[in-house]
N, C-alpha and C positions, 0 to 999 in steps of 0.2 A: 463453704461460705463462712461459718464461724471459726475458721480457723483465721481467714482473711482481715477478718474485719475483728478480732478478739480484741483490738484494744479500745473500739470504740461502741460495739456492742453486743459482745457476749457478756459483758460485768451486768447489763444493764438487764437482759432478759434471765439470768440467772437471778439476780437480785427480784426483777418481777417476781420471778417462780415461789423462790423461797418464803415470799411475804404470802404469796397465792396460799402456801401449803400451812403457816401460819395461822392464816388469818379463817379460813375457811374450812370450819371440820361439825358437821361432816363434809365432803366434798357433797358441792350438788351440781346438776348438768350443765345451768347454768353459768354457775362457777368456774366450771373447767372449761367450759368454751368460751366465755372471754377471755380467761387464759391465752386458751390456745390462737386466738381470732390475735392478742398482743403480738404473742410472741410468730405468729405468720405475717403477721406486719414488718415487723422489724427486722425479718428473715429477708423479705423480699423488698425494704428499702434497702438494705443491705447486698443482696445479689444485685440489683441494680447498680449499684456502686463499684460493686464488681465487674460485673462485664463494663459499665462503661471505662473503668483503670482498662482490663483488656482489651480492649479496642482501642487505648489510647498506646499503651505499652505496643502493641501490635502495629498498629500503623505508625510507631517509631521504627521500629522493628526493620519495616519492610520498606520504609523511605531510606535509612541505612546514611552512611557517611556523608554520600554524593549528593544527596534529596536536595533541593532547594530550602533554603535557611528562611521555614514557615515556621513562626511559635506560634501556641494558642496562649491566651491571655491567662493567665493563675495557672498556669501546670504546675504538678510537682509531684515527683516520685522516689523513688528509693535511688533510681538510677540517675538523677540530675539533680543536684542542689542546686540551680541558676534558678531566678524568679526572676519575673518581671517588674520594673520599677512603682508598678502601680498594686503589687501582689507584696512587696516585700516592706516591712518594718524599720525603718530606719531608727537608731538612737540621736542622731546628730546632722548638721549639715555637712559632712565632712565624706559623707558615703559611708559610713561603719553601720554594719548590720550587725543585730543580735547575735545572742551564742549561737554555735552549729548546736540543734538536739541531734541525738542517736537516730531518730529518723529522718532527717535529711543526711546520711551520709550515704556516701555514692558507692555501689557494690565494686567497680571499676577503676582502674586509673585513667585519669586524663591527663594528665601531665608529665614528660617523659624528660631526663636529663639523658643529653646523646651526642655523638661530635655537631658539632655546625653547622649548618647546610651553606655557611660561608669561611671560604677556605680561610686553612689558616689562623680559624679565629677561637679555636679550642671548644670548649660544649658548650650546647645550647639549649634554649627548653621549647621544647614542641608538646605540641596540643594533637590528639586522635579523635577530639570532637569538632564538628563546626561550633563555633561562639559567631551569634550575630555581634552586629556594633554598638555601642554604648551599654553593655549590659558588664559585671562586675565576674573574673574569672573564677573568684574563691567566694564564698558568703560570710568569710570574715578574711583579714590580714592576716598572713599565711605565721608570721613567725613575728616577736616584737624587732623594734627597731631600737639601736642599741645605741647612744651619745657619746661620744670622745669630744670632752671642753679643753682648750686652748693646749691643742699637743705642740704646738710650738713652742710657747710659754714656759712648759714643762720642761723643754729640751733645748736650753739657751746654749750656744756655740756649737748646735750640732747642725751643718749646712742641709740635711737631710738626714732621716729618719729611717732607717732598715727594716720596711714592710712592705709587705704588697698592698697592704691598706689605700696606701697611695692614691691607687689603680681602682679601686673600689668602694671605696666613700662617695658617700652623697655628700654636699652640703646642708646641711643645717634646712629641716622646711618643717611645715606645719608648727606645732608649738615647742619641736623641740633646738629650733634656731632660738629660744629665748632663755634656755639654761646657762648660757656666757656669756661674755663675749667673742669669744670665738669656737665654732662647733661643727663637729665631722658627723656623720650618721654613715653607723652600717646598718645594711637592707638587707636580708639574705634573701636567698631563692632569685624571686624575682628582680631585688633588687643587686644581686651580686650575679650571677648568671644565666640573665636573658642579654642578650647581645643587641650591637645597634646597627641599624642598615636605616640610612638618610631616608628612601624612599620608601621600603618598606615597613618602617616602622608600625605598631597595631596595639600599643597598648598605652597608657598613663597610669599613672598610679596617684588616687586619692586618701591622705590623710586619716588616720582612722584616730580613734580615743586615745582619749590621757584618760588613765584609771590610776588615781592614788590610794584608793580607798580599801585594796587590797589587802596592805599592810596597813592596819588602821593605827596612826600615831598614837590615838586616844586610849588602844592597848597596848601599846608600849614594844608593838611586836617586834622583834629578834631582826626579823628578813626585812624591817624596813629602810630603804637604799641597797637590798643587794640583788634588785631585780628590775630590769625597766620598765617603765610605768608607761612607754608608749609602744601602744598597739602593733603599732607599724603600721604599714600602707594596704590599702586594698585597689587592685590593678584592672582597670576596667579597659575594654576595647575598643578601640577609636573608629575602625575598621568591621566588617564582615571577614571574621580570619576561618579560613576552610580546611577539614581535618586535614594533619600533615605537614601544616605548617609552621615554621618555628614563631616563637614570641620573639617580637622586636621591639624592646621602650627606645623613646628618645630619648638620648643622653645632652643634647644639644650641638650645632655642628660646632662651635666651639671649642667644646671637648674635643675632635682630631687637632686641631691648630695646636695645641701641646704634645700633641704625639709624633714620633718617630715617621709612624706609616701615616698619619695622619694624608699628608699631603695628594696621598697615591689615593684616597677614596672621593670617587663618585659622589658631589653636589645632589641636593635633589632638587634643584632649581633647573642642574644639568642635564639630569635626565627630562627635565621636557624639553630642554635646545635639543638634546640630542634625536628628541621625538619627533621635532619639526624640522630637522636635517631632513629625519625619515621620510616624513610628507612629499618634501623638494625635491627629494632622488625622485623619489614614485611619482610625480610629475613630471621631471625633468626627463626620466626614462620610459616615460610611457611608453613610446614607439619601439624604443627596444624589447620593453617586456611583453608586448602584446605581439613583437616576431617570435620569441624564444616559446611563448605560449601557442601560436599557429606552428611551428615547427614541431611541435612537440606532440600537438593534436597529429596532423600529418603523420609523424611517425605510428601513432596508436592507430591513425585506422590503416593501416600498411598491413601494422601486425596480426590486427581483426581479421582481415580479409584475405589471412592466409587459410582458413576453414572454408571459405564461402566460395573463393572464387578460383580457378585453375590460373596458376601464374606461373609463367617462361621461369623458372629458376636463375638464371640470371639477370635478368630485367630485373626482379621482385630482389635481388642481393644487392644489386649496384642502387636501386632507389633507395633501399634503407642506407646504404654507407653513406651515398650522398644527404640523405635529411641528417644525418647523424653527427656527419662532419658537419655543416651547416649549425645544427643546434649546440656543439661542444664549440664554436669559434665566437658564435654568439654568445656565448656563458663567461668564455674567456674573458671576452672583451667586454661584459657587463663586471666582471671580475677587476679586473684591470683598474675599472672606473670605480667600482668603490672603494677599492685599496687607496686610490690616488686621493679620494675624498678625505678615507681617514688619517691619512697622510698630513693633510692639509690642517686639519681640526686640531692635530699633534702637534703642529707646528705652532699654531696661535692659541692652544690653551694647555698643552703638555698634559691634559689629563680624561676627561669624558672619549679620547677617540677609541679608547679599547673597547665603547659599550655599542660602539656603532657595527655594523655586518660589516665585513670584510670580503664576502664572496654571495653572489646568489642564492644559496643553500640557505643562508644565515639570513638573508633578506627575505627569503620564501616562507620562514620558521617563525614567521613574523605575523601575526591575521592581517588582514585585510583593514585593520581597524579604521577608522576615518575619524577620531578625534585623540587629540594629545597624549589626555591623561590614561587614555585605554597602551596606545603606543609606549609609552613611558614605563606604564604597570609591566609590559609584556617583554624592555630591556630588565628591567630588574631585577625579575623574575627571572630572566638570562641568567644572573651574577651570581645566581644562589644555588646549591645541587636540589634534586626535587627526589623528597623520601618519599617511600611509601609507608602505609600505615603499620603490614606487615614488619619492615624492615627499624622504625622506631620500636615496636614495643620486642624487637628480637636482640637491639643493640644497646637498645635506652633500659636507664633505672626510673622506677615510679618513684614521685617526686610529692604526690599527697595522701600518702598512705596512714600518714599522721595526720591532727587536725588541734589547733590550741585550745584550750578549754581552762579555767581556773583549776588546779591540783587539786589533789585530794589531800596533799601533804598540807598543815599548816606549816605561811608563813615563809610558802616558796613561791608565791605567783602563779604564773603559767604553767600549767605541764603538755607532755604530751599523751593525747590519745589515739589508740586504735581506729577509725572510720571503716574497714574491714576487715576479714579474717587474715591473721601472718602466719604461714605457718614455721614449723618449726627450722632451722636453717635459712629462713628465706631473708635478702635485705632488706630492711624497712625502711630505710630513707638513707641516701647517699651521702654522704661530706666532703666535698672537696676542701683543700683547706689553702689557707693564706696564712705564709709565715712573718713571724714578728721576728728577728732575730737576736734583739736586744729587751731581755722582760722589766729592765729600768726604766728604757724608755714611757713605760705604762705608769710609772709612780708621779704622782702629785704633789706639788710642794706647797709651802704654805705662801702665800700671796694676798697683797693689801689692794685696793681700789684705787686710782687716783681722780681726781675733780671728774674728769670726763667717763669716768667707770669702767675705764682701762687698767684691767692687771697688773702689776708687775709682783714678780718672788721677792720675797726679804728671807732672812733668818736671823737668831740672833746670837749677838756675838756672847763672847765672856763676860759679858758684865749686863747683860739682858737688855743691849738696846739693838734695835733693830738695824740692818745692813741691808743694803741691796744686793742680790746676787747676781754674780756678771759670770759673762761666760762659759767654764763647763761647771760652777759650784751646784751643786745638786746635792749637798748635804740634807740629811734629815726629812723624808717624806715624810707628810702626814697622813698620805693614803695612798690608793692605785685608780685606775681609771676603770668605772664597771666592767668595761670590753674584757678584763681578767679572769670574771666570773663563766664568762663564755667560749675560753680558753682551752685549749688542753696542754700538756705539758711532762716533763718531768725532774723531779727534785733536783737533778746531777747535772739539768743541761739550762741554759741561756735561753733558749728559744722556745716560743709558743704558738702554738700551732690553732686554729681559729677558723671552726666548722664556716660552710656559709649558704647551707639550708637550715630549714625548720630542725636539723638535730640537737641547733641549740636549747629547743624545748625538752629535752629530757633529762628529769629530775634524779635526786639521787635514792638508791636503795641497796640494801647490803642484809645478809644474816647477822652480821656482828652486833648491829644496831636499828633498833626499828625507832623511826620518828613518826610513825600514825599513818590514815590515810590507806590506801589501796597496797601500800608498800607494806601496811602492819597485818594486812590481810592474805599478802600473799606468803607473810612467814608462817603466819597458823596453817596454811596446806599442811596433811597428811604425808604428801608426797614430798621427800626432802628436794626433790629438782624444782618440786611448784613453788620454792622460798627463792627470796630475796629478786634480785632483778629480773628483768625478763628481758636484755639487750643486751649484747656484748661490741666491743669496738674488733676489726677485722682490718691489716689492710688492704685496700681496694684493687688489689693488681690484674685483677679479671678483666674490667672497662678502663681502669686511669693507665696508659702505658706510661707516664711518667712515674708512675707509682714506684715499680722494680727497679727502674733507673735511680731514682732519687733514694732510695733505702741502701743505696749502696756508696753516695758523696759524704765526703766530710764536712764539717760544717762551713767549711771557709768557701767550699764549691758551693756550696747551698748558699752563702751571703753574696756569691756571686750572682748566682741569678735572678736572686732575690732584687738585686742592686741594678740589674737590666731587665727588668720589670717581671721575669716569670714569676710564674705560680707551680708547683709542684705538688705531689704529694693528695692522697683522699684516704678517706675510712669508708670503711662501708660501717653502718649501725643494722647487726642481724637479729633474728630471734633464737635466743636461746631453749623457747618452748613455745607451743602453739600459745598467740593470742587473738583474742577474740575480741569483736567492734565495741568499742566505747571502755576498751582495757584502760589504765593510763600504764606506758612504756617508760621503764626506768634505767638506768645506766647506773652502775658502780662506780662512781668518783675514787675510791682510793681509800686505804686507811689513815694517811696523812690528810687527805680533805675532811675526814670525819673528827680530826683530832684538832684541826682550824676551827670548826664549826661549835664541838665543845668550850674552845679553850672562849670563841666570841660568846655564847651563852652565859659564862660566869661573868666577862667583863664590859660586857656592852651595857650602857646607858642611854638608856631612852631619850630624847631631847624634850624640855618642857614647854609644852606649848598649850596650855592649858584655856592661855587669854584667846578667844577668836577673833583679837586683833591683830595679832601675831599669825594665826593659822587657822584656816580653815581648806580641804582639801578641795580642789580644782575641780574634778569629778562633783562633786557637790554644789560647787557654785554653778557650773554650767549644767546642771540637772534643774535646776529651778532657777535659770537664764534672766526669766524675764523678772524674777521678783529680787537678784542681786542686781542688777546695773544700777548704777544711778548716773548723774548727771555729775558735771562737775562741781555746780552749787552745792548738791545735797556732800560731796566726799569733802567740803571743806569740815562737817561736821560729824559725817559718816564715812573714814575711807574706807580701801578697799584693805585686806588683812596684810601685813607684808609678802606674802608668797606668791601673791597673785595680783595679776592685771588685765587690761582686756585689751584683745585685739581684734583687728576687722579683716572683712575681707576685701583687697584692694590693687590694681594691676595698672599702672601708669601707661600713658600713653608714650608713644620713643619724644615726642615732643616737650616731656616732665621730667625724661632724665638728662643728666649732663654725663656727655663722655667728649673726647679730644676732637671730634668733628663737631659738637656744639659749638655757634657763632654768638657772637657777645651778647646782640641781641635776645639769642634763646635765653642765655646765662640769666640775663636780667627778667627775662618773663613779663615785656613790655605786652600793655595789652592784653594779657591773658587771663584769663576770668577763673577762680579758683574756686568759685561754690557752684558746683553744679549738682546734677538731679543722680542719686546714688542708686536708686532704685537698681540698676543694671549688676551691681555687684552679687551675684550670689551663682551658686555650683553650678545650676542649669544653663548658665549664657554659654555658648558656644566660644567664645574668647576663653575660658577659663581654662587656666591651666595651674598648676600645682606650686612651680618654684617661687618664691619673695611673692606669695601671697597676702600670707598673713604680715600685718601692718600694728603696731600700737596706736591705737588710737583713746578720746573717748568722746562720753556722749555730752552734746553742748544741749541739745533738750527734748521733751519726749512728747512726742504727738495725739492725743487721743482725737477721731474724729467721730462725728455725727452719727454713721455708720457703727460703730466699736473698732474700728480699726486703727492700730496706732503704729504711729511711725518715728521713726528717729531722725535727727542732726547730727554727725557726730565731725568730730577732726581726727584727719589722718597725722600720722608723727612719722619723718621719716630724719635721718641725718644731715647735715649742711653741705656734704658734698655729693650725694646724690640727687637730689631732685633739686628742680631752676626754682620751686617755692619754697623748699627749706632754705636754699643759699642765700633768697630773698627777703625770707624771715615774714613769707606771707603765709596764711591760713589756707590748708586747702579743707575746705569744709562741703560735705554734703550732705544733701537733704532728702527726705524719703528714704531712707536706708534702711533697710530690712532686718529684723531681729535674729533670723537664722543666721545671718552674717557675720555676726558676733561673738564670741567665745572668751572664756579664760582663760591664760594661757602661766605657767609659771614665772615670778618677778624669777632673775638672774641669781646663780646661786643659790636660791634657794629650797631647791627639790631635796628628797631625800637624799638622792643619789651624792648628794656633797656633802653628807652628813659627819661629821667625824667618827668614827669607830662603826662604819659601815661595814659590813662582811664582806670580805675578799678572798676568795681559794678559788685557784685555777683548776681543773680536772685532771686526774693523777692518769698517766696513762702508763699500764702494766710495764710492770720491767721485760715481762717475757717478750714484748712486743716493740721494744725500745733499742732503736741500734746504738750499738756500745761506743762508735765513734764521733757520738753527738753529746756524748756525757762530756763535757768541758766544766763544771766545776766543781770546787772541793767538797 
C-alpha cells in the first residue's frame, strides 16, 4: 500500500512520525497511539484508494477492446491520458491542454504507423484503443506546426517547386495564416500521415497555442526565430472510432478535384444514394429473396433429417439436386439483376457503381440494416481492408513513444521526451520523409510591402537603389525558411530530406560539446556509452519497401518521382541505450551543425524592442485576454503593440461568400441584415470547424451587465473579394460575442521567425549513411 500511493502519502506519515519522535521524549502511551491511530488512518484512506484503482484498472481489463465505449466521469490512470472534457484544464479556447506530467504518460502504444487499410494509399495511422467521440487523441499537439511564408514569392519564374510538400501542406489556419501574406503549414504525424476517406472520416484537428515567451526577446536569447512558436494542432474525434481502426482527417472533398485519382473516389454524399439503391433492390427483390431463403431452409431440413428419419437413398439424392439446382438458378438470376443494376449506375454516374454488390454473397454481407446511414457505414467499411489488433502492432511502428515537453536544453524550444521505457536497439518513433529537391528553393529574399500589403522581392543594384526582381533573379538571400531547421541533409548534396512525425522534436547532443540541460548530464555518466546522445538515425528498410529501392536511384530518378507526386525514403530514430520515461531524447546533428550554431552565437544580434509599443509577446497578451482588448475608441489613444492584433472566431454562411455561381443580387447583399446576435461563435457549436476560422476583427464596445456578465460588439474584417459585405463595404457586426472567442494573433511579418540573422542549420546526416550518388555538389 505505501509503495502505491508513496507519492501522495508516504512523505506525509513519514513526516508525522518524524515530528512524533521529536517532539515527544519521553515517549508516553498516549503519544504513540495517536501516532499510530494517524498513521492507521492514512494507511486505510490510502488502501481504499487502492483497491478502488483496482477495481477500476480491472474492470478495464476485463471489458478489453470489444467492451462497449462506457467512460466514467474523471478517470485517469497510468494507462490512459484521455480525460474528460469536464475533468480536463484547459489553457485556451482553442482545445490546447496543459503540459503532459510524467504521470499521465501512458505505459502502451496506441498509435501505430502501418500500410493503409485503403489500397494503394501508402501508411496510415491506426489506433489499438477504442476513442469515444468528441474527446481529444493526444492531451497535447503531438509535434509543433512549422510555417513556410510566400514560397511562391521566393521562387519567381519557377512554374513549380520540386517537393513533395505540395502533397502535404496545410493551408495557413489558426493564427499562423497571419505571419504573411501568403502561408503553407506543415502538420506532422497526424497532419502528414492520417489518410482521407469521404465517408469514414473520425478526426478534426483543433488549434493549440502560440507560445513566444519561450525564447524571451527581453533576454536577448540566441534560439529566438529558430524554432516554431506554434504548438500545432490537437486532433479530437468526431466519431466513436473502435480498436483497429485507422484515423481518417478530412482533408476536404475538394482536395481530390486537383488530384490525378481524384475522380475515381467515392462521394460521401454517394455513399448514401448508393445506400437507398440498396433499400430499392431489397424491396424490389423481396419475392425473389424470400424464394432463395425458403429454398435454402428446404435444403437444411433435407439434410437434418438424414440422422432421424430412414430415407430411399435415391429419393433423398434427387430431392437434394433438385432444391440445389433450384436454389443456384435462383442465385444466378438474382445475380444477373444486380450486375445489370450496377451496370446501369455506371452508365449515368461513371463512379459509386463499384460500391454497390455485384452478386448475392455481396448483398447477403450486408446486415439487415433498415436505415441509410447504417447501410452507407457498412459500404464503406467494404472499401477499406479490416486489421486486426494482433496484426497492427506486429506490422505497425509506435507512433507516441515520444511526447513534447519544453527541453531541458536552453534556448531550443521543444524537445523530445521519453513517455515509456526504450529499450536499448529498439525504434522510438519512425520518419518518413518528404524530399525537397532543390535546398534554394528554402532561401528568402528580401522583399518590400506594396499599398495593399502585398509582397513583392527587390534587391539593389550598384549604386544602392532598389530594383524589382523579375523572373529567375534570386540573388542575395537574406535568410532560409524555418522548415530548414527541421530538415536533414548533407553538405555535398542538393536535397533535403524532412522528417514528418514527432522526430522533428529531437534536439541536439554530442560529446564534443555540451550546451546544458539533460544533454550536460548525460556527458558526466561514468559510463562512456552513457554520454552524449541517446538516438541514432537508421535506414528504415524493415517496414518502408521503398526505402531499399530508393537508396539505390540517382538523383535525377529521385526528382522524378518526386515531380509525380511520390514520396520515398524513412529513418527509423533507435535507441542507442536504454531509456527511461521522462528521459529527454537527443539526436547528433553533426559537427558542421555545431560549428553553424557557434559561428550564430558570436554574431547574432538581438532585435531592440525594448518600447512595449513595438512588442509585447502574444502568449502574454492573450494570458491576461480580457485586461488587453480594448475598443477601438480606447486604441485611438492606446494601440495595440506592433506585433500583434486580434482576431475572432468566425464561419460565414455560403449565402456571405461570393464564388462564380453567386447571382448579382447575392453580390450586392440587397436586403441582408449584417449585425446579428454573435453569441453562437465559439468551439462548442457543432458547425465549428477548424479552416478560415479565425477572422481579424475588433471590438466596437464592451458590455458590462446587471448580472457581471460582460459581453462584446465587435466587427469582422474580411477582404473585398470574398465576402458580398466586404465588396459592399458594409459592417458586418455582431453583438453578444463571447470573450473566449477572441484571441491574439501575430501582425504580419513580424514574429521572430522573420527575424534577420535567425538560426538556420539543417541536420548533418552521417556520411556513413549517405549514398554517394546524391552527393551532386562541389
Amino acid at each position: 500500500i505505501l509503495c502505491h500511493c508513496k507519492n501522495h502519502f508516504l512523505l506525509k506519515i513519514m513526516k508525522y512520525c518524524c515530528w512524533k519522535l521529536l517532539l515527544c521524549s519521553p515517549f508516553s502511551f498516549l503519544s504513540l497511539l495517536l501516532m499510530a491511530v494517524r498513521v492507521l488512518h492514512y494507511s486505510w484512506w490510502c488502501f481504499q484508494l487502492l483497491a478502488y484503482s483496482c477495481f477500476l484498472t480491472t474492470t478495464s481489463v476485463v471489458l478489453g477492446a470489444d467492451a462497449p465505449l462506457e467512460y466514467s466521469s474523471c478517470s485517469s490512470s497510468s494507462s490512459d491520458s484521455i480525460q474528460h472534457d469536464s475533468c480536463r484544464e484547459q489553457t485556451n479556447h482553442s482545445g490546447a491542454t496543459n503540459k503532459v506530467e510524467p504521470s499521465s504518460y501512458r505505459d502502451t502504444c496506441r498509435f501505430y504507423l502501418a500500410e493503409s487499410s485503403i489500397p494503394n494509399a501508402g501508411f496510415g495511422i491506426y489506433t489499438v484503443d477504442n476513442i469515444p467521440s468528441k474527446v481529444p487523441l493526444t492531451n497535447e499537439a503531438d509535434a509543433p506546426s512549422i510555417i513556410v511564408t510566400d514560397s511562391r514569392l521566393h521562387n519567381p519564374g519557377k512554374d513549380d517547386i520540386v517537393w513533395n510538400h505540395a502533397n502535404y501542406f496545410w493551408d495557413g489556419s489558426g493564427s499562423g495564416e497571419f505571419e504573411a501574406h501568403s502561408v503553407e503549414e506543415s502538420v506532422v504525424t497526424f497532419g502528414s500521415l492520417c489518410n482521407y476517406h469521404t465517408f469514414l472520416k473520425n478526426v478534426k484537428p483543433f488549434s493549440s497555442t502560440y507560445d513566444d515567451v519561450i525564447a524571451s526577446r527581453s533576454d536577448g536569447s540566441p534560439g529566438m526565430g529558430a524554432y516554431s512558436y506554434h504548438a500545432g494542432y490537437v486532433f479530437h474525434s468526431t466519431r466513436d472510432i473502435l480498436a483497429g481502426e485507422e484515423i481518417f482527417c478530412d482533408y476536404g472533398e475538394e482536395w481530390l478535384d486537383g488530384r490525378n485519382f481524384g475522380h475515381d473516389v467515392v462521394r460521401e454524399e454517394e455513399y448514401m444514394t448508393a445506400a437507398n439503391i440498396i433499400m430499392e433492390i431489397r424491396k424490389g427483390l423481396e419475392e425473389q429473396l424470400q424464394q432463395v431463403r425458403s429454398i435454402s431452409s428446404s435444403s437444411s431440413s433435407i439434410n437434418s433429417s438424414r440422422n432421424q428419419t430412414k430415407i430411399v437413398h435415391g429419393e433423398e439424392h434427387k430431392g437434394v439436386n433438385e432444391i440445389g439446382t433450384m436454389q443456384r438458378e435462383q442465385e444466378q438470376q438474382l445475380d444477373r439483376v444486380l450486375v445489370s443494376i450496377q451496370n446501369i449506375v455506371k452508365h449515368f454516374t461513371g463512379r459509386f457503381h463499384k460500391i454497390l454488390p455485384d452478386s448475392l454473397a455481396s448483398l447477403k454481407a450486408l446486415d439487415d440494416a433498415l436505415d441509410l446511414q447504417t447501410i452507407a457505414t457498412q459500404l464503406a467499411f467494404h472499401t477499406v481492408r479490416k486489421r486486426t489488433l494482433e496484426w497492427i502492432q506486429s506490422h505497425g511502428q509506435c507512433l507516441d513513444n515520444l511526447v513534447p515537453q519544453v527541453s531541458t536544453l536552453p534556448h531550443a524550444g521543444r524537445g523530445a521526451f521519453a513517455q515509456r521505457f526504450i529499450a536499448k536497439g529498439q525504434v522510438i518513433v519512425p520518419a518518413p520523409l518528404l524530399q525537397i529537391m532543390d535546398y534554394e528553393s528554402l532561401n528568402v529574399h528580401e522583399f518590400a510591402l506594396d499599398e495593399q500589403g502585398v509582397p513583392y522581392l527587390i534587391h539593389h543594384n550598384n549604386n544602392g537603389e532598389e530594383d524589382v526582381v523579375v523572373e529567375n533573379d534570386r540573388r542575395n538571400p537574406m535568410g532560409q525558411q524555418l522548415l530548414v531547421n527541421y530538415c536533414m541533409s548533407h553538405e555535398e548534396t542538393s536535397m533535403y530530406l524532412c522528417p514528418q512525425t514527432n522526430a522533428i522534436l529531437l534536439n541536439h547532443c554530442s560529446t564534443r560539446k555540451s550546451y546544458g540541460g539533460d544533454c550536460e548530464r548525460y556527458n558526466h555518466a561514468v559510463d562512456h556509452n552513457e554520454r552524449g546522445a541517446n538516438a541514432e538515425l537508421k535506414w528504415a528498410i524493415d517496414w518502408d519497401p521503398d526505402t531499399r529501392e530508393w537508396l539505390n536511384y540517382t538523383m535525377d530518378e529521385i526528382k522524378k518521382q518526386v515531380m509525380s507526386g511520390r514520396r520515398g525514403l524513412s529513418f527509423d530514430i533507435v535507441a542507442i541505450r536504454d531509456i527511461h520515461p521522462g528521459d529527454e531524447v537527443f539526436l547528433d546533428y553533426g559537427k558542421g551543425w555545431e560549428e553553424d550554431w557557434e559561428e550564430h552565437l558570436e554574431t547574432f544580434i538581438p532585435p531592440n524592442s525594448s518600447s512595449r509599443e513595438e512588442y509585447i509577446p502574444i502568449k502574454e497578451l492573450n494570458d491576461y485576454l480580457e485586461m488587453n482588448i480594448r475598443t477601438l475608441e480606447e486604441l485611438q489613444n492606446n494601440p495595440y503593440p506592433e506585433n500583434a492584433q486580434l482576431a475572432c472566431l468566425y464561419w460565414p454562411d455560403d449565402e456571405e461568400l461570393i464564388n462564380e455561381d453567386s447571382s448579382t443580387d447575392e453580390k450586392e447583399g440587397d436586403g441582408m441584415n449584417w449585425h446579428t446576435d454573435g453569441s453562437m461563435y465559439h468551439d462548442k457549436n457543432p458547425d465549428y470547424e477548424m479552416y478560415g476560422l479565425l477572422w481579424k476583427c475588433h471590438v466596437v464596445e464592451k458590455i458590462e451587465r446587471e448580472d457581471g456578465s460582460v459581453h462584446y460588439t465587435v466587427e469582422i474584417y474580411s477582404t473585398d473579394g470574398m465576402t458580398v459585405w466586404a465588396a459592399n463595404k458594409k459592417q458586418r457586426i455582431l453583438t453578444n460575442y463571447p470573450l473566449k472567442s477572441m484571441q491574439f494573433v501575430p501582425s504580419k511579418y513580424s514574429s521572430d521567425q522573420h527575424l534577420l540573422g535567425a538560426f538556420r542549420s539543417f541536420i548533418r546526416i552521417p556520411d556513413a549513411l549517405f549514398p554517394e550518388q546524391w552527393k551532386d555538389l562541389e
